[in-house]
N, C-alpha and C positions, 0 to 999 in steps of 0.2 A: 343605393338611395332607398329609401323608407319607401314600401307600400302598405295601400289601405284598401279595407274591405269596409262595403257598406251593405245595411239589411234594415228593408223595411218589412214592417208589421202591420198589415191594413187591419183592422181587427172590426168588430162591428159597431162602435159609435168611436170610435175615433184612429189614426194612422202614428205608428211611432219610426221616426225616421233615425239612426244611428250609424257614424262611422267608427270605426275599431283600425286599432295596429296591428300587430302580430302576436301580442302579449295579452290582445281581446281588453286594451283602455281605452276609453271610450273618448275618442277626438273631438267630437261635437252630437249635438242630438235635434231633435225637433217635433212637435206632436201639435194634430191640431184634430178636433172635434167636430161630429155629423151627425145626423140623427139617424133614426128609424122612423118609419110612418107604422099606423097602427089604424086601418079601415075598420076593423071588424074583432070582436073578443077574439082572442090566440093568434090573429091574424100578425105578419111582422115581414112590412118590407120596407126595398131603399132603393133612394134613386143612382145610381151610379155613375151619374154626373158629380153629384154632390161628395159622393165617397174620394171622385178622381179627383175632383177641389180641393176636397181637406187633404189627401194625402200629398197634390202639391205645394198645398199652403208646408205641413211637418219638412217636407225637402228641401224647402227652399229657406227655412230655417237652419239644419242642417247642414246644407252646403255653404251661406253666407258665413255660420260660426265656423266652417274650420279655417283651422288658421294655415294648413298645407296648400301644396297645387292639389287642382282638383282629379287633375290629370292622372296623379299617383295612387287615384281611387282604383283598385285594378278590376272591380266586381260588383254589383249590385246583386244580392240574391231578395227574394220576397218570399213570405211568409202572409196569409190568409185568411180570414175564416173558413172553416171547412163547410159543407153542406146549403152553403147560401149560393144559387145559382142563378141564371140570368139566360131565357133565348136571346140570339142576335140571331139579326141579317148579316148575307155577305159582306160587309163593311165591318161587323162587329158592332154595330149599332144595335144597343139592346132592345125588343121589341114593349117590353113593359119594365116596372121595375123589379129588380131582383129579389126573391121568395127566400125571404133571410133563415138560417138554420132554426134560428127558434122558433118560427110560425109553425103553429098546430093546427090549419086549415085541414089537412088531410085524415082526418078524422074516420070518414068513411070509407076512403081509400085503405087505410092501416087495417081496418077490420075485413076486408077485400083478401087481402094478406090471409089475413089468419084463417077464414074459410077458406080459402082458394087454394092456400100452398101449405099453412100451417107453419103455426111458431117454430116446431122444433122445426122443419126442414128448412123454413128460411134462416134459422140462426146455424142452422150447418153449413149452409152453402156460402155468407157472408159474414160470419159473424159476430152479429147485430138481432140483437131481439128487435122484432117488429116494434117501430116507434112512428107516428106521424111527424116526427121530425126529421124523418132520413128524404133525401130526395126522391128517390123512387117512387113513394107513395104521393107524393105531391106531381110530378112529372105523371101522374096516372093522374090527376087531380086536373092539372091544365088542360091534356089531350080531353080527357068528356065534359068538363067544365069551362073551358076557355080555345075550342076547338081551331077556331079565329084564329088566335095566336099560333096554336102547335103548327098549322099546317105552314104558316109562313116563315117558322124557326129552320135555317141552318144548322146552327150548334149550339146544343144546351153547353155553360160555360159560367167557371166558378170564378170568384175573383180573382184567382191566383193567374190565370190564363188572364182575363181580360185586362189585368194592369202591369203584365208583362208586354201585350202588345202593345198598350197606350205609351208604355214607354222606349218600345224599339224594333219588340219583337214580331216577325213576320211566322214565326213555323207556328203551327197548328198541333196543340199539343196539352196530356194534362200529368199532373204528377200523382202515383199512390198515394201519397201521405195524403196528400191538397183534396182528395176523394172518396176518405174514410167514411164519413156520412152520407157519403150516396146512396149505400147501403143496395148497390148493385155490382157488388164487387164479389169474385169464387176466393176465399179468404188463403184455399191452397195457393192459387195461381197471382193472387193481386192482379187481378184481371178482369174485364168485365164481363159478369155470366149470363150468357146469352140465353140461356133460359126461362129466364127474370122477366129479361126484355120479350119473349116469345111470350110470354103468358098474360103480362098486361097489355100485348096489343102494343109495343112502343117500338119505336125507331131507333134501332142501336148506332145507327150510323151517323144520328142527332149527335153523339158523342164524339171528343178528339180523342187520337188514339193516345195510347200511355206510354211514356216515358220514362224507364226503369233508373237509367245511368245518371250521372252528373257529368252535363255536361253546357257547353253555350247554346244559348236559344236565340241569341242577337245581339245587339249592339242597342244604346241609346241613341232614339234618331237624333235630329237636327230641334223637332218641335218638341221632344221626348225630355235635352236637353234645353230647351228655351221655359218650360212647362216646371222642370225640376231644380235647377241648378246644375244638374250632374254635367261631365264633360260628353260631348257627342263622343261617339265608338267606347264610351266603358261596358265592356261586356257584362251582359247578362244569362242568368244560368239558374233554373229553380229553386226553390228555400224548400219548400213543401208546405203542409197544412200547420197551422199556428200552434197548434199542441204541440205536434211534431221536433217542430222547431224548435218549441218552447225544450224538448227534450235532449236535444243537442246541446244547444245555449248552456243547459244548466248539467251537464257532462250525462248524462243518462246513457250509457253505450254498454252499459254489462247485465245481466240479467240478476236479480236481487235490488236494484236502484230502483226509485221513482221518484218521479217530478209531480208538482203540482201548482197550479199556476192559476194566481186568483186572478184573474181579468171580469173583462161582461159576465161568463160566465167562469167557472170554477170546473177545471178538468186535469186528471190524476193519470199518468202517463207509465208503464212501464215496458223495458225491452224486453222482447222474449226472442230466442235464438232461431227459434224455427219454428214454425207455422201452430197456431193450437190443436189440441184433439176437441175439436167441437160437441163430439159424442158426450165427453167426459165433463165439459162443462156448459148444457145445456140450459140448466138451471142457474148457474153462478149468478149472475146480472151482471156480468162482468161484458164489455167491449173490446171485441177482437180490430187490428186491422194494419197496414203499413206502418213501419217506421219509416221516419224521413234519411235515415240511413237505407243507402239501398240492398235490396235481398234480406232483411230482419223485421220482426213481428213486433206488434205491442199490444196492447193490452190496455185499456182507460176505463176511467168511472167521471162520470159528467155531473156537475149540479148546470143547467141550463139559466140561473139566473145567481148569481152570486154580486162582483162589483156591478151588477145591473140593481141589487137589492138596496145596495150602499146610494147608490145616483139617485133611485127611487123617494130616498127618507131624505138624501139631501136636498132635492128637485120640489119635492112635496111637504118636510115639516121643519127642515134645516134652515130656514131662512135666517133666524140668528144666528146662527153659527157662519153662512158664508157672508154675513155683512160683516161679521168678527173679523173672518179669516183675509178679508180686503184689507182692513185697517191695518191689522197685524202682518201681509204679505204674507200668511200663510197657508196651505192645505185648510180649506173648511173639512176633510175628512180627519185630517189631524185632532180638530177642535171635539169632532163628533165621538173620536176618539179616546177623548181625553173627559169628554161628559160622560160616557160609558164605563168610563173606568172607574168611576166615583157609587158604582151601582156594584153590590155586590156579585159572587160567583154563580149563576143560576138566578139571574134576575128577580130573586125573592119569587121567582114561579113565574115567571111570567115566558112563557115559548112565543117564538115567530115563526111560521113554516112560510118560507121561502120561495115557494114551488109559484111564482111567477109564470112559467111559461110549462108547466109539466112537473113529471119528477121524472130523472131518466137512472143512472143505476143506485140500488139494485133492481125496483121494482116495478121500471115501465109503465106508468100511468099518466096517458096524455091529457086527461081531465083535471089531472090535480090542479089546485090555485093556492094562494095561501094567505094565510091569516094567524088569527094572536088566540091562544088558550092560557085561563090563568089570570086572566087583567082582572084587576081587586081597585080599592081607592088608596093604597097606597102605591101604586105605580104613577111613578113619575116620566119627565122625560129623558133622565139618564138611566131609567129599566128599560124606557123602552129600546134606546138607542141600543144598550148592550143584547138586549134580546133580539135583535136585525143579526147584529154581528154573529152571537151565539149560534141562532138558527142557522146560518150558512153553513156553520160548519160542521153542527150536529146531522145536517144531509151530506156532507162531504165525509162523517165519521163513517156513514150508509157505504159509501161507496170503497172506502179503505178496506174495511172489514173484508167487502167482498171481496177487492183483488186480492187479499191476504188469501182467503180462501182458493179462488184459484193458482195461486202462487204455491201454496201448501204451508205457509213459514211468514213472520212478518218481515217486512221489511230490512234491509239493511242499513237503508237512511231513506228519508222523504224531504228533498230538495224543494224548497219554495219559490217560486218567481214569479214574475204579473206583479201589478200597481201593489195590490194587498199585501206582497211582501217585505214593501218598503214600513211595513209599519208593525215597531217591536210588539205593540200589543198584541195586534192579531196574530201575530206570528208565536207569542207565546199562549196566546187562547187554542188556536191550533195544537200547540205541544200538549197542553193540558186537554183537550177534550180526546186527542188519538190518543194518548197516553205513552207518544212514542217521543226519540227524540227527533228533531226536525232540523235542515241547515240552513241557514242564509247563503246567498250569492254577493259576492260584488259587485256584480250584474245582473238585478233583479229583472229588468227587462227579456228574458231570455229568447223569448220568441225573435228579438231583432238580431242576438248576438247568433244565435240557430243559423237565420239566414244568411247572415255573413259568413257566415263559417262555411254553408253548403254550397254558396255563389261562388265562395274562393276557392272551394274543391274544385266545382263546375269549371271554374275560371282556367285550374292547371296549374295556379296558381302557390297553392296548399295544397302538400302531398294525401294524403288523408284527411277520412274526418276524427277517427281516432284522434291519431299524433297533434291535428287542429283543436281538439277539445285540452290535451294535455297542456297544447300553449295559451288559450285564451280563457279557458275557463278556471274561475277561482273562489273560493269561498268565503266565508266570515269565521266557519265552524260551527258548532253544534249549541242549540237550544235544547235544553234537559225540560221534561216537561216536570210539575209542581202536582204528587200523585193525592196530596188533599185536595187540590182541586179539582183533579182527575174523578176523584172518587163521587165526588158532590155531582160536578158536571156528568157522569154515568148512568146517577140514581133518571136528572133529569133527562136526558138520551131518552133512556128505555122507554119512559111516559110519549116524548118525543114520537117516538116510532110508533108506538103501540099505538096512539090519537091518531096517527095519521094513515097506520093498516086497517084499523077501527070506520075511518072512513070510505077506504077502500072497500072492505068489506060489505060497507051499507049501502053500495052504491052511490054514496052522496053526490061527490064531484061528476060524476055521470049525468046524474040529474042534475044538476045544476048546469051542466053544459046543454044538456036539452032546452031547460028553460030561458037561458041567453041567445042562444041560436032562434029561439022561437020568437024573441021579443028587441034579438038587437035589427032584424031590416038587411042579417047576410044575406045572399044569394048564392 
């Protein structure tokens, strides 16, 4: 008799719920949308009531379309965002809301870091170049900032733990991959470095302890299944961190492969066999940390706001286009799509820097923000629209380059998944600005197919994750990138980069964070 593997993807504004066969076809699906609260400039949190609503609103769409028993679900695996955590009481009742990965609060913490232990050794010992976006420096942020809170906290806890237990699970527990952004992690060991925790004063024990294996973590309770659809007793068993995931899903298991996955944000995924030499790549800006495969290394480059960019122009100047996209029952992204197409290669000059919540690799600047260079009166609103799109990827061009670098060689292929892969254009704007070639999936979603596939491992179910990827992972084949407009879109890059070192250089975005802290009433 037929079994199925199911994998949700709680992701940060919204939950995608998916079942899969054994050939990784997608039986039924279901997604449903949440927001972010934003108190304070760079600030970014969520109530995790609200996340646990929408993610059983996406399940309970999923469970009603399939057309199977639900009984022959043999697996739930979850998949996460990484670095967005939450204190709870013993009950697991979170004591505030969750301090979502992109919040750049930690500010003075991050520079804490750099006097106190220094770049290079903190990126030896984890890594991670110092960012105010890793939890650590925030978890130092709470204890002297929000003292109240720390001392009544149990257990600091990512999302990956807290909606494994809302749906069954009783052990106490967390995964490498799911804990890449904590950035209190000894990169040899995937372990937590106690010396991290010794030096800011923090409570290691605040932490659950880690989880290497694939294995069962529980059952769906009774309310778990009343909540989701699922059937009571479908075992559950870790996904890992949503990147992670994303990297399984989309076959990433050999060293020369990478993923990349345009979601909220836009992150560039590759395995490495065994652990980095941190010495050697201290400079790189490249991202050390677990794969969700267990005992292997990977290696990422992050744009922190990418389809957060896209939500942004649709939320804020797309209003024609989604009262279009109603009438016509289509993607208003589709429409936005397709006005941007109409605007030539290089938006007649017109740049968008993207850096919404930072700029994270190569070049670690948690002041950055962003904005338009180049706007003339001949920019319309199909320049602008392609210059949103363009910029994203000309910071994600940032980030290729460098794991090229660390890699030593480019690529052998750049696998695409997340929302933005579902759309040819971008997909071929990407070919043309890396200048490589690029693959589609038949399961763009990969972070959900990721988790099914580690749940079924965990399960016992699926012998491997290998031999799992060979059965359910599948392609479209390859996107050739168009090297005239390679060439066009490079000239702009360089100015791209250069405006925005230029800034770096001047201190500007420094100052400018000065002067909003001064005047927005943070505390």
């Amino acid at each position: 008799m037929e079994k199925y593997f199911a994998g949700i993807d709680a992701g940060t504004t919204g939950t995608t719920v998916m079942i899969f066969d054994r050939d990784g076809n997608v039986m039924s699906s279901g997604y449903s949308e949440y927001r972010t609260k934003h108190p304070h400039p760079g600030w970014v949190d969520q109530d995790m009531h609200e996340l646990w609503d929408g993610l059983c609103a996406a399940a309970k769409q999923a469970t009603s379309r399939f057309r199977g028993d639900l009984s022959r679900i043999v697996s739930i695996g979850v998949s996460s965002q990484r670095g967005s955590f939450v204190p709870v009481d013993e009950n697991w009742e979170p004591l505030i809301d969750a301090i979502v990965w992109s919040d750049g609060r930690a500010t003075r913490e991050t520079q804490w870091i750099n006097d106190e232990i220094g770049s290079d050794e903190y990126c030896r010992i984890t890594g991670l170049n110092p960012s105010s976006l890793w939890v650590y420096p925030k978890l130092k942020w709470l204890k002297d900032q929000r003292p109240e809170v720390y001392d009544r906290t149990w257990k600091i806890v990512n999302g990956h733990e807290w909606i494994l237990h809302r749906l069954g699970s009783t052990e106490l527990f967390a995964n490498p991959s799911a804990l890449n952004y904590n950035g209190m992690f000894d990169i040899t060991t995937l372990d937590y470095a106690p010396e991290l925790f010794d030096r800011a004063g923090l409570d290691i024990d605040l932490m659950p302890p880690i989880v290497h294996e694939l294995r069962p973590v529980g059952e769906v309770s009774a309310a778990g299944a009343l909540a989701t659809g699922f059937a009571e007793g479908t075992v559950l068993a870790p996904g890992g961190g949503d990147q992670q995931c994303a990297a399984v899903g989309s076959g990433v298991n050999k060293a020369g492969m990478a993923e990349l996955s345009l979601g909220t944000a836009a992150v560039m995924v590759a395995q490495l066999d065994e652990a980095p030499d941190m010495v050697a790549n201290l400079d790189g800006g490249v991202s050390f940390g677990a794969h969700a495969i267990p005992h292997r290394w990977d290696m990422e480059g992050t744009a922190h706001a990418a389809g957060a960019v896209l939500r942004w122009w649709r939320d804020t100047y797309g209003q024609p286009e989604v009262a279009a996209a109603e009438a016509l029952d289509v993607s208003p992204y589709e429409l936005i799509s397709l006005e941007a197409s109409h605007a030539p290669v290089g938006s007649d000059g017109l740049l968008f820097f993207p850096f919404f919540n930072s700029q994270a690799n190569p070049h670690f600047h948690d002041n950055a923000r962003g904005g338009m260079l180049g706007l003339t009166q001949i920019h319309t609103r199909k320049h602008a629209a392609r210059a949103v799109l363009e910029g994203v990827i000309y910071e994600l061009r940032m980030a290729v380059e460098a794991m090229e670098g660390a890699l030593g060689r480019p690529f052998d292929t750049i696998r695409l998944s997340g929302g933005g892969a579902k759309s040819v254009f971008w997909t071929q704007m990407q070919a043309d600005i890396y200048g490589r070639r690029v693959e589609r999936l038949k399961v763009s979603e990969c972070a959900v197919l990721g988790a099914a596939i580690l749940g079924g491992v965990g399960s016992g179910e699926l012998t491997d994750v290998d031999s799992a990827i060979d059965a359910m992972v599948h392609t479209h084949g390859f996107v050739d990138p168009d090297m005239e407009a390679h060439a066009v879109y490079s000239d702009y890059f360089e100015i791209f980069e250069k405006a925005f070192l230029a800034l770096v250089e001047a201190d500007v975005y420094n100052d400018l964070a000065k002067v909003n802290t001064r005047h927005s009433g943070e505390d």
